[in-house]
N, C-alpha and C positions, 0 to 999 in steps of 0.2 A: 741503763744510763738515763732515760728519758724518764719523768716523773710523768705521773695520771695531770688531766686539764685542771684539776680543781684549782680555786680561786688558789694562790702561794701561801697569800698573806693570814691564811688562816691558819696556816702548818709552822709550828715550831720547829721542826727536826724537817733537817735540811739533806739530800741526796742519798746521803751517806748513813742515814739513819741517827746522826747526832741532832741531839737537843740542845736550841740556843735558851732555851727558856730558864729564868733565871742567871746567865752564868754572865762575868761582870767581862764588858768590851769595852776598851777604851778606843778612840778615836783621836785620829792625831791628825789636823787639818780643820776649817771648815768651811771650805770652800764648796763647791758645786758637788763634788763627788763625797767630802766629807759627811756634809747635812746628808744625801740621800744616803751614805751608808748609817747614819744616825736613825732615820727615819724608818728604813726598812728593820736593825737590830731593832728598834722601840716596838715595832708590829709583831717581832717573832718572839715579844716578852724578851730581850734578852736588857741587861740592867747597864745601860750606854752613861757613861763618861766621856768629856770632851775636851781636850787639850788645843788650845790656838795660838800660837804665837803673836797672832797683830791682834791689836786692838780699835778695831776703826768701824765709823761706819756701818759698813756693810757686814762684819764680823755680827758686830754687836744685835743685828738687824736679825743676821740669821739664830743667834742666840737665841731672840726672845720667840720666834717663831719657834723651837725645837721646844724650851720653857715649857709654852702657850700647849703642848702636847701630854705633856709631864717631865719633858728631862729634864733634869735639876742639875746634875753634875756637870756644869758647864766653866771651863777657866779662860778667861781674854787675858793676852798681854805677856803672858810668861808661863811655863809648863812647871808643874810642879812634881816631887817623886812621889808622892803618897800616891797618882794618880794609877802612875807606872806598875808601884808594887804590889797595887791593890789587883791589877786586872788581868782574864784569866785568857785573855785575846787580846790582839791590838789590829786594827784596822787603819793602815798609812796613806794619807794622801796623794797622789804623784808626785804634786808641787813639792814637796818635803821632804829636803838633801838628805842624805844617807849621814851626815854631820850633825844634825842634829841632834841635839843632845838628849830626849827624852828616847832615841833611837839607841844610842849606845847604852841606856839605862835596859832597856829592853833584851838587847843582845844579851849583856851581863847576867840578865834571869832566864835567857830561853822559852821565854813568852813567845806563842806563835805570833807571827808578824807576817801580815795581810794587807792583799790589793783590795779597791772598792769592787774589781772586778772579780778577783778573784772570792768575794763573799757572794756576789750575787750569783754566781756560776753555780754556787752549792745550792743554790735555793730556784736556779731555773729550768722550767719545766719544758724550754723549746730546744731544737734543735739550733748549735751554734753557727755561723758562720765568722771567723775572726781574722781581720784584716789588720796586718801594721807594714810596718817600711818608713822611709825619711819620708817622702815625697807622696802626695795623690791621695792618703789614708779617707780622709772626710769625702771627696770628692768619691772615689771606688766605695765607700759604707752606702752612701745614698741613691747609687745609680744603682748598686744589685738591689738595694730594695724597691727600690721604683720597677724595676726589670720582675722581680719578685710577683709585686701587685699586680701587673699589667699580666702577670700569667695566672692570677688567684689565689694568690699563695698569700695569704697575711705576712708581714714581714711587718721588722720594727727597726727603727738603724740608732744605733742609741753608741753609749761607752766616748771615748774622748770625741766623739763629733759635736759633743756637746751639752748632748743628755745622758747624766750616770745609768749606767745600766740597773744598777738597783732602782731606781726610781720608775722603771717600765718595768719592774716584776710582775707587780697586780694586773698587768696587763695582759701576759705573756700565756699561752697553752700550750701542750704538746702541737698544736697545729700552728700556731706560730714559729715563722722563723725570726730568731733575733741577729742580727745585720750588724756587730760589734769593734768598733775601731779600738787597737787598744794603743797603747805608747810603749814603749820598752821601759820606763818607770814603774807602768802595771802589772808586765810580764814581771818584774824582776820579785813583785809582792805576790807570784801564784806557784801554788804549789801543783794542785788535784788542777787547773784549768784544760778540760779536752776539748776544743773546738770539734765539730764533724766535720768544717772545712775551716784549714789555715790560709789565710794567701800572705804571703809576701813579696810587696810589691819591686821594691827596691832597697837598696843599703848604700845610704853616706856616708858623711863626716856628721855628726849633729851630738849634740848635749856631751861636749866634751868638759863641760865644769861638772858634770855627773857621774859620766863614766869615765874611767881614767884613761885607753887610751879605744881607737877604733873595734879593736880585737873584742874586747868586753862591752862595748855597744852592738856588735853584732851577736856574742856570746846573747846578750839581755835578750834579742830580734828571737833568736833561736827560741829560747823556750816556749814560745808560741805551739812547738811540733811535739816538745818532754815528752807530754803524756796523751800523745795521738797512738791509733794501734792499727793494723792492715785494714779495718774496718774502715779508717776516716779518708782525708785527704789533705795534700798539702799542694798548693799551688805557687808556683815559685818562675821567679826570673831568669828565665834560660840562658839570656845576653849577658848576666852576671856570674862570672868566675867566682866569685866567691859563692852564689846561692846555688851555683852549678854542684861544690863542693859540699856546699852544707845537707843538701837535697838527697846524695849519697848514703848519709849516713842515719835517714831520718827512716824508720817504721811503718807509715803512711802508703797509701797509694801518694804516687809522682804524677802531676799535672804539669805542663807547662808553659810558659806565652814567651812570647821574644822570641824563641828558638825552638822547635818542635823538638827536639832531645829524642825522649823516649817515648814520646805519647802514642795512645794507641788511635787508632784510625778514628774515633768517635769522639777523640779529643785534637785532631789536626788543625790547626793555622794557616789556611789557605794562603801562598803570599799576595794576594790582592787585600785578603783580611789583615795580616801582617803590616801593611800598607795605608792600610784604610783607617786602623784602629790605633791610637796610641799607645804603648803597653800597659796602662793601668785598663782600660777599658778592653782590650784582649783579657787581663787578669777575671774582670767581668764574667765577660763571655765565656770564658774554661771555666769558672764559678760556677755561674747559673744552668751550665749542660750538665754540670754534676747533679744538681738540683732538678735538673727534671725540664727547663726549660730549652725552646723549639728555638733553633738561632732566629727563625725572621722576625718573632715577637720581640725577643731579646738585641737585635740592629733597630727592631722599629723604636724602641723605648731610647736607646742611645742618641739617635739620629735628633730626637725631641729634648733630651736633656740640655739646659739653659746652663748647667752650671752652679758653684754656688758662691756665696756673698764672698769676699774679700778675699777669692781664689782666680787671680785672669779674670776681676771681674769688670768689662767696657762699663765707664761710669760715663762718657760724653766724651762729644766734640764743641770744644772753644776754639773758632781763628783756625778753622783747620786744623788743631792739632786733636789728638786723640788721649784722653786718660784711662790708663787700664790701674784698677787696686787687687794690688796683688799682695796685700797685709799680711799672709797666714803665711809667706814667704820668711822664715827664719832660720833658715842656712844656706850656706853657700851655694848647697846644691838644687836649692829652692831658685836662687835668681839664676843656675846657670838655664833649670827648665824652662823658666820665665820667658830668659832670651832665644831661646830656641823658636819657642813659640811665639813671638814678637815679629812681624816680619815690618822688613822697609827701614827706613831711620829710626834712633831710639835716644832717648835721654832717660837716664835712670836716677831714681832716687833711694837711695839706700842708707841702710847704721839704724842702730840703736843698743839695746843691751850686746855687751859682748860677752859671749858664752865661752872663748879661749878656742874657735875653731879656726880651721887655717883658712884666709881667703884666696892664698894662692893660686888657688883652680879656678878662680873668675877672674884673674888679671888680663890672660889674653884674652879673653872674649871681652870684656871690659874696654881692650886699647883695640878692637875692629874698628872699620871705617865708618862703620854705621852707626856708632854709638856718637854720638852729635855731642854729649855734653852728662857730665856725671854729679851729680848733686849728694854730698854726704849729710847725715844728721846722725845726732845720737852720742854717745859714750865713744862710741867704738870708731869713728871719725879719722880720732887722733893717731888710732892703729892702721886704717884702710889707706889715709891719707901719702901714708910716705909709697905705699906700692903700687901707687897710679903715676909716680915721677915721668915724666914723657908721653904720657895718655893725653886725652885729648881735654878740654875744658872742664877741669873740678871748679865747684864751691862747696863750701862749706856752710851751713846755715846755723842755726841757734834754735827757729822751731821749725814745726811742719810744713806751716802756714807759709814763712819765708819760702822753705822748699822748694813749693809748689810753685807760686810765681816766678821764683829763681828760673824753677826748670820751665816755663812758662816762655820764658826771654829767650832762651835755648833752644826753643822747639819753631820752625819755619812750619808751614804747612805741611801737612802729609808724614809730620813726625807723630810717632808715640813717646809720649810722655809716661813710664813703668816704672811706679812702685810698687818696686821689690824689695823689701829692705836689707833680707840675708842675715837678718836681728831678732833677737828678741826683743817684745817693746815695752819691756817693764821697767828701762830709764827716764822714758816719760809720757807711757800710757798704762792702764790697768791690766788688759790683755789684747790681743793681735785683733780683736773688732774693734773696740774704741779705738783704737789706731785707726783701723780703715775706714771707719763713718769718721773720724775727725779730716782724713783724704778728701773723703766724695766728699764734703760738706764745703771746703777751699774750691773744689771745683768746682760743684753748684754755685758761688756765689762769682766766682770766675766770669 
């Protein structure tokens, strides 16, 4: 399963002994994951076509940069079929509903249809470690590879944290480990994907405009394990009934955090450790002992971790009060963690895109005694707004900027101030960071 260290990008034939060279891919996206799967197919010679719905900008931007290499076949603005029927692969973006329409052109022909992940999986040469769940994914990719390094091990944390996993190929050896968050969009485009270790951290309610209802967004989670064999491992959520089940019926060695289950002696959860660690950072720790690392190394490196940008991240204190951004926050089940972790009084800022999940599971914790005062923004306002009737002080704002101040008046000394939004923010930002720096920046000037 492991390929030889040599450079990737030199090799056209990919794991499995197949040759990408000459054979016609189209790509359907060109966002972040779409350009690197462009980039990497243009290196393994393979004859890339580009499909993108928007026309903007930044589209246009990354156009001329693929160009500037030799791709030529590039369409902004609207998807055409000659692209479809031309190509002998397709490579789908996350972002890109299963509604789309050059997707059901696809279907119609039984053209293989492909994750960005699941391309670079055939063409990489380290050992996998792959991590999804609703909650913690970015934060858990970057702490095992820090934990990683700090024991010698090269490690790379790349896949939806933010860097496409194709785009760290050239980088990658058999002695690298690559460190991979994926999304259940991604799982849902892999076929052949084996991680050597799964973790699943946790299971929400999330991207219910995608999947149709819970059952099939967990179904998506799942395939992370497909094509694991006694050989790999799966690291799963003991305290979840559902992942208790799913764990069952998986092929894998069984690891587990929250709840010592079945584990064997060399994988136990001390309860002071239980205690100590939150479960995504136990998920961690059972990780990294798989790998080879010594727990005190692996507590020293956690104990040091700051965290990352628009996740619980403390941006300042104005007037006593405290602003935490917590932007990468978009679902329900993201501000209930938020609040957990909040402690003392709290004014929350929340809404944005409504993705059609239920909020119903933050209402009580929303109407506690502690929550000082609730500030809405966004699309989704008009829906949150009638299930807070008896709660304690809403408003509603127009922008962020208002928001903040709003919650600003609301907040006495010694309060937190938590946006959370439980949204996605593409009603009125580009993605969940320009949201967050547009936050700290209201507070900064604060």
């Amino acid at each position: 399963m492991i390929l030889s260290s040599a450079a990737p990008a030199a090799r056209s034939t990919d794991r499995f002994g197949a040759s990408w060279e000459g054979r016609r891919v189209l790509v359907i996206g060109l966002g972040r994951s779409g350009s690197a799967a462009a980039r990497w197919l243009h290196q393994v010679h393979a004859h890339v076509c580009i499909t993108e719905a928007r026309d903007t900008e930044a589209t246009r931007q990354a156009a001329q940069e693929l160009r500037a290499l030799g791709i030529e076949d590039i369409e902004l603005g609207a998807h055409s079929r000659a692209l479809v029927d031309g190509a002998d692969a397709v490579i789908v973006s996350p972002g890109v509903p299963e509604s789309a329409e050059p997707i059901h052109w696809i279907v119609e022909r039984g053209v293989p249809l492909l994750s960005e992940v699941e391309l670079a999986f055939r063409f990489c040469p380290s050992p996998i470690v792959a991590i999804t769940g609703t909650n913690g994914k970015s934060t858990a990719v970057m702490l095992l590879a820090d934990v990683l390094r700090a024991a010698g091990r090269p490690a790379i944390a790349c896949g939806n944290v933010g860097i496409p996993f194709c785009h760290v190929l050239p980088q990658l050896t058999s002695e690298t480990v690559a460190v991979v968050e994926v999304s259940s969009f991604q799982l849902m485009g892999c076929e052949t994907f084996r991680p050597k270790v799964g973790v699943l951290l946790n299971i929400g309610t999330n991207h219910l405009d995608r999947h149709r209802d819970p059952a099939a967004y967990l179904e998506a989670k799942a395939r992370l394990f497909q094509r694991q064999t006694p050989e790999d491992w799966a690291v799963l959520n003991g305290a979840d009934p559902h992942l208790v089940a799913l764990g069952e019926s998986l092929r894998a060695q069984r690891v587990w955090f929250g709840d010592n289950r079945s584990n064997s002696s060399a994988f136990i959860l001390a309860p002071q450790t239980q205690r100590a660690l939150a479960p995504g950072a136990q998920a961690v720790l059972q990780a990294a002992r798989i790998l080879g690392v010594a727990d005190p190394l692996a507590w020293q490196v956690m104990r040091a971790f700051r965290g990352l940008e628009h996740r619980m991240e403390f941006v300042g204190t104005v007037h006593g009060v405290q602003y935490v951004n917590d932007s990468k926050s978009t679902t329900p089940d993201s501000l209930l963690f938020a609040l957990k972790r909040t402690p003392g009084p709290v004014v929350v800022i929340l809404g944005g895109r409504d993705k059609g999940m239920d909020f119903h599971s933050v209402i009580t914790p929303l109407h506690d005694a502690r929550v000082k005062g609730i500030v809405l923004i966004g699309e989704s306002r008009a829906r949150i707004r009638p299930l807070l009737n008896g709660s304690t002080i809403v408003h509603e704002c127009g922008s962020l900027a208002e928001a903040v101040r709003t919650a600003g008046t609301l907040a006495e000394p010694g309060t937190t101030v938590l946006f959370s939004p439980a949204c996605a923010s593409f009603d009125m930002f580009k993605n969940f960071e320009e949201r967050g720096r547009a936050f700290k920046r209201v507070v900064q000037q604060l």
